[in-house]
MARVEXKE-333196 format. One line per field, with one value per atom (N, C-alpha, C, O): residue number from 1; residue in one letter; atom name; x, y, z. Coordinates in pm, 1 decimal, always signed. Atoms other than C-alpha are relative to their C-alpha. Layout:
seq c(NUM	...)
type c(A	...)
atom c(CA	...)
xx c(X	...)
yy c(Y	...)
zz c(Z	...)
% end
This chain:
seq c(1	1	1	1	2	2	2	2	3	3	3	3	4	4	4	4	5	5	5	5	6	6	6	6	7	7	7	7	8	8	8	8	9	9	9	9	10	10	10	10	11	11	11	11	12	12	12	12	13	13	13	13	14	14	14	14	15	15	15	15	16	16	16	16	17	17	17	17	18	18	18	18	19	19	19	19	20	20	20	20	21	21	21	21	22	22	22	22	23	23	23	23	24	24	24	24	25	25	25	25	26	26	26	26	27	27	27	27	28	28	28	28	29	29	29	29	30	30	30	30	31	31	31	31	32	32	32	32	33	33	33	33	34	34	34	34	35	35	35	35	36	36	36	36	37	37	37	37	38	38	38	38	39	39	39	39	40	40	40	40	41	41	41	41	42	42	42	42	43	43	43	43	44	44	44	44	45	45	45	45	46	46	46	46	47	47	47	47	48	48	48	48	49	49	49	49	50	50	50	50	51	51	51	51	52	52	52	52	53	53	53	53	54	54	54	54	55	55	55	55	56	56	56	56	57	57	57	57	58	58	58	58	59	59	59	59	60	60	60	60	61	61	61	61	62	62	62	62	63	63	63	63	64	64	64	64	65	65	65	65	66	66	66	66	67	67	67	67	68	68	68	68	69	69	69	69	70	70	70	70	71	71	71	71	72	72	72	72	73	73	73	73	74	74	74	74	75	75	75	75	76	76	76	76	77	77	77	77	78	78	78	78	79	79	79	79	80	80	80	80	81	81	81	81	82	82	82	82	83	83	83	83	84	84	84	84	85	85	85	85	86	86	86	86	87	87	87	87	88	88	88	88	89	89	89	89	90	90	90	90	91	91	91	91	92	92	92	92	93	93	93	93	94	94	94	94	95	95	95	95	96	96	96	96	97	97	97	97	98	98	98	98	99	99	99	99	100	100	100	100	101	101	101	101	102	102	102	102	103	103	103	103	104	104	104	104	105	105	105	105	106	106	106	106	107	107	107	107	108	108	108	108	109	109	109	109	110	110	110	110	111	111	111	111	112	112	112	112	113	113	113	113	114	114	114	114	115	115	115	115	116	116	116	116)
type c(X	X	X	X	X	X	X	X	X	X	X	X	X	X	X	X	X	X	X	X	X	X	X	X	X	X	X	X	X	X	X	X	X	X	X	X	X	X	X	X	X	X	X	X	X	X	X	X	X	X	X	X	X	X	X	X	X	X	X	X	X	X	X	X	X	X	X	X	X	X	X	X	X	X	X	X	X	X	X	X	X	X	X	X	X	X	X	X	X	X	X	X	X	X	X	X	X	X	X	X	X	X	X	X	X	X	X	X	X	X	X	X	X	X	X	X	X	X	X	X	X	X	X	X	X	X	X	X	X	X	X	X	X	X	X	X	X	X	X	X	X	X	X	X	X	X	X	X	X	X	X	X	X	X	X	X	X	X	X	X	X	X	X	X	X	X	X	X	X	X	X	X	X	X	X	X	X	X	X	X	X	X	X	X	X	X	X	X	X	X	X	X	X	X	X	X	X	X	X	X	X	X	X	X	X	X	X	X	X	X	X	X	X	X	X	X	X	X	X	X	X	X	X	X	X	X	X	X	X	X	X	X	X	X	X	X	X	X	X	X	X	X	X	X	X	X	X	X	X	X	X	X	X	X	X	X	X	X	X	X	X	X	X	X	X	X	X	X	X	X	X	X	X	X	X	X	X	X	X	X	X	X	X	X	X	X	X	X	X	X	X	X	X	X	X	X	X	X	X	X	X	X	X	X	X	X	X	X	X	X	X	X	X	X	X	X	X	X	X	X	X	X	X	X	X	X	X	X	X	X	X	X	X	X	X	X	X	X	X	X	X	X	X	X	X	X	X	X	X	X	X	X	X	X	X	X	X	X	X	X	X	X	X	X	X	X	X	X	X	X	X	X	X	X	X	X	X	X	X	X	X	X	X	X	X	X	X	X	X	X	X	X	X	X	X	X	X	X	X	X	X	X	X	X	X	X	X	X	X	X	X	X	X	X	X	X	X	X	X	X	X	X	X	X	X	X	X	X	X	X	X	X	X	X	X	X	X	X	X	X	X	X	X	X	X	X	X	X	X	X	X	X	X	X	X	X	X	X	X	X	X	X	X	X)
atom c(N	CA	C	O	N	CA	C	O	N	CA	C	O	N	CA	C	O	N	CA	C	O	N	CA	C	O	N	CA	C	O	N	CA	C	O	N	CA	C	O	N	CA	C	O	N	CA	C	O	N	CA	C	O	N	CA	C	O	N	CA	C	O	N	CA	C	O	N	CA	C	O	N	CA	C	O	N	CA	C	O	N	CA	C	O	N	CA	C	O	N	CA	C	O	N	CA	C	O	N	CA	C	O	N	CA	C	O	N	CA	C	O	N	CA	C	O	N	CA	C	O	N	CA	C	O	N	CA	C	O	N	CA	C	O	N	CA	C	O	N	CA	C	O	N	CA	C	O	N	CA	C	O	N	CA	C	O	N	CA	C	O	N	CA	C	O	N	CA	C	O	N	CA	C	O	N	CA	C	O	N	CA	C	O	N	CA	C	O	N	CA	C	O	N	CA	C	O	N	CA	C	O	N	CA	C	O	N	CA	C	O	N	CA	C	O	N	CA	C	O	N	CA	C	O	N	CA	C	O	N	CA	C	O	N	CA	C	O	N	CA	C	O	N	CA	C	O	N	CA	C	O	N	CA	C	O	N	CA	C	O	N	CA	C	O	N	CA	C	O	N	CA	C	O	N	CA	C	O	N	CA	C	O	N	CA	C	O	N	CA	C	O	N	CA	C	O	N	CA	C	O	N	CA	C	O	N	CA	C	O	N	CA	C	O	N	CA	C	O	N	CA	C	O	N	CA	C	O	N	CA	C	O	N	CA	C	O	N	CA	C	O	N	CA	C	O	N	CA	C	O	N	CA	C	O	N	CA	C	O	N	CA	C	O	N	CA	C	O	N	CA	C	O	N	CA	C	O	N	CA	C	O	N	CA	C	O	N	CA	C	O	N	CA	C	O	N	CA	C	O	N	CA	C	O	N	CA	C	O	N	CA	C	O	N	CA	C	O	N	CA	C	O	N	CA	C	O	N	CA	C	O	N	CA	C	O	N	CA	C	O	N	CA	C	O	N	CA	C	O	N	CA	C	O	N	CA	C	O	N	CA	C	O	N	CA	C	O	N	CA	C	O	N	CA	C	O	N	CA	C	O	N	CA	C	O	N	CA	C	O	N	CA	C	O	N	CA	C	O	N	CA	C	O	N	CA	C	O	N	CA	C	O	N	CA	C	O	N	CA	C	O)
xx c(+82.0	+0.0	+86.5	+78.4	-131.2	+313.9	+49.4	+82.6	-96.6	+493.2	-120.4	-84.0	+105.6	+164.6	-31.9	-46.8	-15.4	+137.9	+92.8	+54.0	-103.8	+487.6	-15.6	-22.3	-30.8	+492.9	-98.8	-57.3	+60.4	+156.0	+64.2	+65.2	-35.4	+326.0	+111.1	+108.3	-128.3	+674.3	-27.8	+56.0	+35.9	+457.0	-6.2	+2.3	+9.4	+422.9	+106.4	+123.9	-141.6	+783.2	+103.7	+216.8	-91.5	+911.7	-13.3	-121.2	+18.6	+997.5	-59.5	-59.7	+83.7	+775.4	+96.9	+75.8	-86.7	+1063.4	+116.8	+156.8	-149.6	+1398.2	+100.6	+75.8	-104.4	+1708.4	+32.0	+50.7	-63.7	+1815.1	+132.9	+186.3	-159.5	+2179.5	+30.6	-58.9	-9.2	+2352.5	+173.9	+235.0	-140.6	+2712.9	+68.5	+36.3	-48.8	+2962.8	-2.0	+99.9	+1.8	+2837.4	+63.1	+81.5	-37.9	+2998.6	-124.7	-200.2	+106.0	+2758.8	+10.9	+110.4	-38.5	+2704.2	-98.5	-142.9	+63.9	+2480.7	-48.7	+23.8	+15.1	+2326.9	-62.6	-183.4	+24.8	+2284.8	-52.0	+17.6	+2.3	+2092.2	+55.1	+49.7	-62.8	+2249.3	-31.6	-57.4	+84.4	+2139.7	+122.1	+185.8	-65.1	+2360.6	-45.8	-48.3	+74.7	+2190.0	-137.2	-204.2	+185.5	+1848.0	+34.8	-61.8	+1.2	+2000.2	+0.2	+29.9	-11.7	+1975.5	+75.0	-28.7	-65.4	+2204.4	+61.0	+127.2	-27.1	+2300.3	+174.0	+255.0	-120.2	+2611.6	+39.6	+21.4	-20.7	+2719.9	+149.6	+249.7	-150.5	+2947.0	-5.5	-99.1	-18.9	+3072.2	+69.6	+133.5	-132.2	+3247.4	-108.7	-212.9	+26.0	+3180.4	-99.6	-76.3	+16.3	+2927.6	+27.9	+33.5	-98.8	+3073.8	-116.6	-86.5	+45.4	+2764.6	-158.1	-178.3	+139.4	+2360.9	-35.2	-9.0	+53.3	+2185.0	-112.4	-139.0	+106.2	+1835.9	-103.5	-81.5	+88.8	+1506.3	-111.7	-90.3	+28.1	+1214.4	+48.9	+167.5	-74.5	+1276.5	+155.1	+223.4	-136.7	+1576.1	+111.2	+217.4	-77.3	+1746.4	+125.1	+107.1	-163.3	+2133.8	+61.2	+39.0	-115.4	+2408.9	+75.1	+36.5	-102.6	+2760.6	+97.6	+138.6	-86.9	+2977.7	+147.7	+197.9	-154.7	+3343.8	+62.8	+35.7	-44.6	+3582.5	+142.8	+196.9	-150.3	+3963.4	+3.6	+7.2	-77.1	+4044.2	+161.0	+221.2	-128.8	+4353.2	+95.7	+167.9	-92.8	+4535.9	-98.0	-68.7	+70.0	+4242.4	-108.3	-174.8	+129.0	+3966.6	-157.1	-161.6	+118.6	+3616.5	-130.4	-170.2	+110.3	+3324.6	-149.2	-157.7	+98.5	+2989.0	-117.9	-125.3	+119.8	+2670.5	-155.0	-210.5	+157.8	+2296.1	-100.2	-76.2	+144.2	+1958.9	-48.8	-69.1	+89.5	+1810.5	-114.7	-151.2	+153.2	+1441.7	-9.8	-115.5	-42.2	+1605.8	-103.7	-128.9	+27.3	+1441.4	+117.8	+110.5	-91.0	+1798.7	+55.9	+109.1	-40.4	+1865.2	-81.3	-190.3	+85.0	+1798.7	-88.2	-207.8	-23.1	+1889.2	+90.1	+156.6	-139.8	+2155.8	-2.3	-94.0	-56.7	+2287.4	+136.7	+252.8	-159.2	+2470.6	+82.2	+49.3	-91.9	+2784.1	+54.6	+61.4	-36.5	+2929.9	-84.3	-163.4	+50.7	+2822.3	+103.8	+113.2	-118.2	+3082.5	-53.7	-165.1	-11.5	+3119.6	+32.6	+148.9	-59.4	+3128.5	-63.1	-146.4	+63.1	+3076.6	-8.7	-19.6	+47.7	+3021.6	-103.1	-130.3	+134.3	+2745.8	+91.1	+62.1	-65.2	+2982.5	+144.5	+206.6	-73.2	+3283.1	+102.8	+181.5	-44.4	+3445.5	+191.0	+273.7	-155.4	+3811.8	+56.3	+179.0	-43.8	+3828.1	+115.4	+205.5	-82.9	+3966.5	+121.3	+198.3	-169.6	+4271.2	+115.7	+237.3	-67.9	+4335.4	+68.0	+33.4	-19.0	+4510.1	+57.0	+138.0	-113.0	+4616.5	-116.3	-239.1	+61.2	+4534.6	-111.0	-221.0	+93.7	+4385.2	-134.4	-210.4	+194.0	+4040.2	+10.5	+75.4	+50.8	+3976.6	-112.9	-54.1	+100.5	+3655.2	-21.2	-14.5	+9.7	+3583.7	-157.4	-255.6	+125.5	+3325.9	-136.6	-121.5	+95.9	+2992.8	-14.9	-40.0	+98.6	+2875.2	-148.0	-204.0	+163.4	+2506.1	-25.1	-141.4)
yy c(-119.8	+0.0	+126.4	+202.5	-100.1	+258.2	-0.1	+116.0	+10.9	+176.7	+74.8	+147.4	-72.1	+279.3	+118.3	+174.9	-109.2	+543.2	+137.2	+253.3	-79.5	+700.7	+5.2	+122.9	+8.6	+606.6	+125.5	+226.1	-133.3	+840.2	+159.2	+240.5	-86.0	+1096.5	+54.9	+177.2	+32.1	+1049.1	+12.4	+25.3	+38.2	+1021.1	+202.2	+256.7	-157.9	+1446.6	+45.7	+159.3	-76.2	+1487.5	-45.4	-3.0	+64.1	+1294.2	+54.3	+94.6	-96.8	+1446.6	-93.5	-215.4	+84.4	+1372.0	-84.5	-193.3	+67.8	+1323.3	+30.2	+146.6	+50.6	+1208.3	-17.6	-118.1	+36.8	+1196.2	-133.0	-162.6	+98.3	+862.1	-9.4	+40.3	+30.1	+776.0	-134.4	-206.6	+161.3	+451.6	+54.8	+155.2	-44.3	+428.0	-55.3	-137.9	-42.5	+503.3	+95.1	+137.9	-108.9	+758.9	+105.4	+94.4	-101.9	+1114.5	+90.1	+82.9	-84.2	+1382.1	+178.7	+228.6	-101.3	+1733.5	+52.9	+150.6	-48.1	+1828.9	+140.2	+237.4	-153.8	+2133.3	+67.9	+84.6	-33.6	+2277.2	+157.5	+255.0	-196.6	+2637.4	+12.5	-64.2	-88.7	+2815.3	+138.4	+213.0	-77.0	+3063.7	+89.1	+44.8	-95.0	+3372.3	+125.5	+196.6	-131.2	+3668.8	-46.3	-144.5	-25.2	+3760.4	-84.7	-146.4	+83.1	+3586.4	-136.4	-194.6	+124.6	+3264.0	-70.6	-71.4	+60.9	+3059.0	-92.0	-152.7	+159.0	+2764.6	-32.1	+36.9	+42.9	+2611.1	-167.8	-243.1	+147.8	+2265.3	-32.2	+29.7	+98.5	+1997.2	-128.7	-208.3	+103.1	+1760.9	-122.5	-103.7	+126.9	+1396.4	-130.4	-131.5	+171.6	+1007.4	-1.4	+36.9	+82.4	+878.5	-120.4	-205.7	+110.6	+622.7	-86.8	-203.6	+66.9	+513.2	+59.1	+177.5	-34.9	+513.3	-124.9	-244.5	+68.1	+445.3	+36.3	+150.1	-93.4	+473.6	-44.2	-108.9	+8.3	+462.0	+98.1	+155.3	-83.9	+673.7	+150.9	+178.6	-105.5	+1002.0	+22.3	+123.9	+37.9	+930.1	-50.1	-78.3	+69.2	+797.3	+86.3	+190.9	-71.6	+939.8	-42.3	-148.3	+84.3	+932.0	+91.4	+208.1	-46.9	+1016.4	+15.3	-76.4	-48.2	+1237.7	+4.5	+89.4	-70.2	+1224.7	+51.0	+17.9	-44.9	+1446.9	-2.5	-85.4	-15.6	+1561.6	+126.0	+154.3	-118.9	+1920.3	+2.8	-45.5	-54.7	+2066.2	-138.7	-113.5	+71.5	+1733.3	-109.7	-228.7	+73.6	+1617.8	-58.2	-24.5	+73.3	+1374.0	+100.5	+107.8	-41.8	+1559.5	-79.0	-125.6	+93.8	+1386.2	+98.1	+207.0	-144.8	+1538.8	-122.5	-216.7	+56.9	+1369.5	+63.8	+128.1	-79.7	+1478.8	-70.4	-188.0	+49.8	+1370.9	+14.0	+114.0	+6.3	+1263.0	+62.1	+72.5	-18.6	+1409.7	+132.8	+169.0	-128.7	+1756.4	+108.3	+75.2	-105.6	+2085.8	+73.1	+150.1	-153.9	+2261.9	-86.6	-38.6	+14.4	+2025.6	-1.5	-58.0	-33.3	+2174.4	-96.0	-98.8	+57.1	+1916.1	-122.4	-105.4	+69.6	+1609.4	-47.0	-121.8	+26.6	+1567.8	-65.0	-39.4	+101.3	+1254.5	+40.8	+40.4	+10.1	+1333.9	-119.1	-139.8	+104.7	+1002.3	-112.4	-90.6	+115.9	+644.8	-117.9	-210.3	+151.8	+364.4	-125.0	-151.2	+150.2	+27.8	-40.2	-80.0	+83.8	-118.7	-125.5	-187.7	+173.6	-448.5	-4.3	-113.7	-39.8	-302.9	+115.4	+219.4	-152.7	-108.1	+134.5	+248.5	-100.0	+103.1	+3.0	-102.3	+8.1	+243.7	+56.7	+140.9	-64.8	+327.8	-70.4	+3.9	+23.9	+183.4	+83.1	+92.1	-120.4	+479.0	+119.9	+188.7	-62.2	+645.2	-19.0	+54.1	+52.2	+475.0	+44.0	+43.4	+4.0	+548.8	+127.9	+207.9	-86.2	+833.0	+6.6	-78.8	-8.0	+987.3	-101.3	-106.9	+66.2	+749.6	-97.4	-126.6	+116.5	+494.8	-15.1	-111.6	-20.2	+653.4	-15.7	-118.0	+54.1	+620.7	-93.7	-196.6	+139.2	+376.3	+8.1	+115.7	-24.0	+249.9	+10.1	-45.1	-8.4	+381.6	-89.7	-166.6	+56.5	+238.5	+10.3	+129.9	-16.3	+188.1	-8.1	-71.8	-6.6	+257.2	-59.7	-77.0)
zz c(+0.0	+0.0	+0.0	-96.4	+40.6	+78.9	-89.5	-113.5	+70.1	-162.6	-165.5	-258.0	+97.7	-405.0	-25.2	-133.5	-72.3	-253.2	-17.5	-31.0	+13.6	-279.1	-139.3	-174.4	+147.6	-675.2	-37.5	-95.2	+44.5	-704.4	-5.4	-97.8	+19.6	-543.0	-74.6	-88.2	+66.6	-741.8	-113.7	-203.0	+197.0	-1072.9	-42.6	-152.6	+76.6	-1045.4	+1.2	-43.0	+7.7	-996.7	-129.3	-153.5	+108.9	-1295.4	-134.8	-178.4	+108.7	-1610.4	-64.5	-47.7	+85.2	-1877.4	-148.6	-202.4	+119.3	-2173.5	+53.1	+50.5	-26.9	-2040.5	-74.2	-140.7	+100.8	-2243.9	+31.4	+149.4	-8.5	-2311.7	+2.5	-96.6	+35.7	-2265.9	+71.6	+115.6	-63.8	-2121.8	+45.1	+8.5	-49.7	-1926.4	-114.9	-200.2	+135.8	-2149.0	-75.0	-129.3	+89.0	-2329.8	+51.2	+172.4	+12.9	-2364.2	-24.4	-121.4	-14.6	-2260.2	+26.9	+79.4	-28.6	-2244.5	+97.5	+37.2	-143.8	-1888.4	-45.7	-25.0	-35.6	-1944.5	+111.0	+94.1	-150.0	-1578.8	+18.3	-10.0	-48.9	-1457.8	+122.8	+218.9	-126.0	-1218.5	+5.1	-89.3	-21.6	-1034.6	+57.0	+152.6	-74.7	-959.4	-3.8	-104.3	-18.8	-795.9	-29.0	+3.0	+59.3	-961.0	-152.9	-197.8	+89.3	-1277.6	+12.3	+116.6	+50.2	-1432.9	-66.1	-132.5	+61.7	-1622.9	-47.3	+36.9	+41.8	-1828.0	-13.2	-75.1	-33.8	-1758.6	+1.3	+97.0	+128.7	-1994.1	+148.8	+184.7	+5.4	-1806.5	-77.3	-84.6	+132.8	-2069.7	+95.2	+198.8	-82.1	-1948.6	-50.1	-115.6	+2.4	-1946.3	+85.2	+199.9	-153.5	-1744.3	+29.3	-59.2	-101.4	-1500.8	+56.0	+80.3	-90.2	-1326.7	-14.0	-41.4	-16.2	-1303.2	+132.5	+145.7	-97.0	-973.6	+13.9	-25.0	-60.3	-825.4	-85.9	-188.3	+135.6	-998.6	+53.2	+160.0	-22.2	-1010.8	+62.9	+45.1	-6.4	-888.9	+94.6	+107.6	-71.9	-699.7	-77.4	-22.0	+114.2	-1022.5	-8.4	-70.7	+38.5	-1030.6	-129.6	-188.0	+17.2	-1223.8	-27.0	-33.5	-24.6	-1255.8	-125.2	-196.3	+103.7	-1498.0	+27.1	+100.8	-40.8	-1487.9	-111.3	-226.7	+115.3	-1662.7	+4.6	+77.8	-76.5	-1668.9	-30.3	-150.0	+14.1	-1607.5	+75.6	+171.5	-53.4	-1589.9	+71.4	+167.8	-51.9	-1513.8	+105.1	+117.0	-89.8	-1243.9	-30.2	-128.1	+88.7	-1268.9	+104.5	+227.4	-62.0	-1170.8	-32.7	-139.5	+16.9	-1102.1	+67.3	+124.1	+11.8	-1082.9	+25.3	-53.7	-19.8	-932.7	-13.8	+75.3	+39.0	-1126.6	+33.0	+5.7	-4.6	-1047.2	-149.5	-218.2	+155.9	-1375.3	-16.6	-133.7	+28.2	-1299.6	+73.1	+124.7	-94.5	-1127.6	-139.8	-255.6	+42.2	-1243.9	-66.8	-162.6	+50.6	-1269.9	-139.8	-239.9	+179.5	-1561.3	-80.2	-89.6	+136.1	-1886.8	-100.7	-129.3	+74.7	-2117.0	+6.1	+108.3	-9.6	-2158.0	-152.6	-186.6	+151.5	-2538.2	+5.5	+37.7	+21.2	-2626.8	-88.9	-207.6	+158.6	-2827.2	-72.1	-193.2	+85.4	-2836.8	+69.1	+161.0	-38.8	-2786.5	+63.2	-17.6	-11.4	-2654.1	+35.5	+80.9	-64.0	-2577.1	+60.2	+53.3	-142.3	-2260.8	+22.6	-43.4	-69.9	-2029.7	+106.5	+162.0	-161.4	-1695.4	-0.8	-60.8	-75.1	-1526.6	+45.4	+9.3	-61.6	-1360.1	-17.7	-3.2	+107.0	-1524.7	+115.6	+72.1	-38.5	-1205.7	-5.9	+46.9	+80.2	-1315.1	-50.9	-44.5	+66.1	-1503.4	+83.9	+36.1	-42.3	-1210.0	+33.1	+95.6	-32.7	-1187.6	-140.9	-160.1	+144.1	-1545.7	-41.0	+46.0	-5.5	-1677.4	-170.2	-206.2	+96.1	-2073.5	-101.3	-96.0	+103.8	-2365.4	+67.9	+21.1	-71.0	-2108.9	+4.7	-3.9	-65.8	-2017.8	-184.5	-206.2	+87.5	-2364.0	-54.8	-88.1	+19.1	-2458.5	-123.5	-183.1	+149.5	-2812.3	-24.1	+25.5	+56.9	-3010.4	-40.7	-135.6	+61.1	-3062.9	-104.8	-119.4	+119.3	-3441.5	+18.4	+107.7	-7.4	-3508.4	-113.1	-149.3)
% end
C-alpha cells in the first residue's frame, strides 16, 4: 500500500521526456544556475561512469579531466535545474559502472566507439 502510494506521489515529480543515454556515453549536462536575480546555463561535458536509483531518486555520474584532475559530478536525472543532456558520443562497454576509469590516466580513459 506505501509503496503505491509514494509512486503516485513520485509520478508528479518525474519528467515527462527524459534523455536517453547509457554508461559510457559522452555527454554534455546542461545545468541552470542561479547567480543573484540571474539565471544561467552552464554545460558539463564527461563520461558517465555510473547510473543508480530509480524513479525520482534515479542518479548518475559524470566524470571528466580538467587541468590534469579527474572531476566527477553527481545529477539527479528528474532535477528541475537540468535543462537538457545531449549525447555526443556512444561507446562500448561491459560493466554497469565504469568506475576503473579512475585509476586510469592519458590514452587509457579512452573507450571504443559504438557503431550505429
Amino acid at each position: 500500500m506505501s509503496q503505491k502510494l509514494l509512486q503516485l506521489v513520485e509520478q508528479s515529480s518525474l519528467k515527462p521526456n527524459v534523455d536517453t543515454f547509457d554508461i559510457g556515453d559522452t555527454v554534455d549536462v546542461h545545468t541552470k544556475i542561479q547567480e543573484g536575480n540571474k539565471e544561467r546555463i552552464q554545460i558539463f561535458n564527461g563520461t558517465v561512469i555510473a547510473k543508480s536509483g530509480s524513479g525520482t531518486r534515479e542518479m548518475f555520474v559524470v566524470r571528466r579531466i580538467v587541468a590534469g584532475e579527474g572531476v566527477e559530478r553527481k545529477f539527479p536525472l528528474h532535477s528541475p535545474k537540468i535543462e537538457k543532456i545531449e549525447v555526443k558520443r556512444r561507446s562500448v562497454v561491459r560493466r554497469a559502472k565504469l568506475y576503473f576509469l579512475r585509476d586510469r590516466t592519458g590514452k587509457a580513459v579512452r573507450l571504443k566507439e559504438r557503431r550505429v
